[in-house]
C-alpha positions as CSV (number, residue, x, y, z in Angstrom):
1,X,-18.3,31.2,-21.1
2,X,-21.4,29.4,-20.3
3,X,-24.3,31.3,-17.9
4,X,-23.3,29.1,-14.7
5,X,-19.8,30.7,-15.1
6,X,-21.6,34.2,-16.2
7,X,-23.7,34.0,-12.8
8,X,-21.1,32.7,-10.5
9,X,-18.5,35.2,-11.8
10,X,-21.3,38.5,-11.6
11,X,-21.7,37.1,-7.8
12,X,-18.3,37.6,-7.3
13,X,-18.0,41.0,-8.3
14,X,-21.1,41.9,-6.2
15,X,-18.7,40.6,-2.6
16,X,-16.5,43.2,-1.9
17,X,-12.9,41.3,-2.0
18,X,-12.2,41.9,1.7
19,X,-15.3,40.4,2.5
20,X,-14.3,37.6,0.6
21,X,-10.7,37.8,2.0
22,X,-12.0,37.9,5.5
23,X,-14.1,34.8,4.9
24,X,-11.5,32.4,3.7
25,X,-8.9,33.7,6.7
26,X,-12.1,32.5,8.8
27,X,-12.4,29.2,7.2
28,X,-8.6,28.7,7.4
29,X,-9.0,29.7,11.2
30,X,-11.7,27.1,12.1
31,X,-9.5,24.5,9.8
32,X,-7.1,25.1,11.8
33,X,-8.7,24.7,15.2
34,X,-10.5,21.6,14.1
35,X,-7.1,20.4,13.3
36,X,-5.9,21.7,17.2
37,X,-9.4,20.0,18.6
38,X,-9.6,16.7,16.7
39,X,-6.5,13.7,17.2
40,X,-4.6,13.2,14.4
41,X,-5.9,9.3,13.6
42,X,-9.0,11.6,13.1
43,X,-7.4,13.2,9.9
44,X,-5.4,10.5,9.1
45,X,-8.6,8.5,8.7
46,X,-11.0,11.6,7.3
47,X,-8.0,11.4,4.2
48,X,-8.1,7.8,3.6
49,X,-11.8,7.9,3.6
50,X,-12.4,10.6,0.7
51,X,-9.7,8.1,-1.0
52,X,-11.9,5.7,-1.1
53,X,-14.9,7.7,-2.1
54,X,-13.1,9.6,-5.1
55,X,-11.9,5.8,-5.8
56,X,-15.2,4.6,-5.7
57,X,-16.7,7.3,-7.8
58,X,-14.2,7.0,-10.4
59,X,-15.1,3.3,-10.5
60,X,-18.7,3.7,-11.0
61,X,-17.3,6.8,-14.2
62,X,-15.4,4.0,-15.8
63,X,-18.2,1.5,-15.6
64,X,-20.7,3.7,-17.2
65,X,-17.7,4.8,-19.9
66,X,-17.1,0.7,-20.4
67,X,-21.3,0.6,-21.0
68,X,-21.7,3.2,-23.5
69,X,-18.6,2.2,-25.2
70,X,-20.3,-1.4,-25.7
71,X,-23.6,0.6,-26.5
72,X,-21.6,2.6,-29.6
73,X,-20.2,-1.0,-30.5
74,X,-23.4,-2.6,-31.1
75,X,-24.6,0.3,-33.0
């Protein structure tokens, strides 16, 4: 386990787990009434949108793989 993982897991242990359990019902409550508040082209749009991004960042990840695979090649 590397110290990120260490740190992030001691944090954990320092929130009592119905704090924590409390806080994700409250996220999945305001979810929910964002889901109640905004028209469904809203979402419809909001998911076709972090398509493209993830699509887009997953292009740029292959160009860079494509470069340093040329880089080795030369070497």
């Amino acid at each position: 386990m590397d110290e990120h993982t260490t740190r992030h897991r001691s944090f954990e242990d320092q929130i009592p787990e119905d704090v924590r359990r409390h806080a994700r019902a409250a996220r999945e409550e305001m979810r929910e009434s964002m889901k109640a508040f905004l028209p469904p082209k809203f979402w419809e749009h909001s998911r076709k949108a972090r398509k493209e991004m993830l699509l887009a960042w997953r292009s740029m990840l292959d160009a860079a793989l494509e470069r340093m695979d040329k880089k080795e090649e030369q070497l």
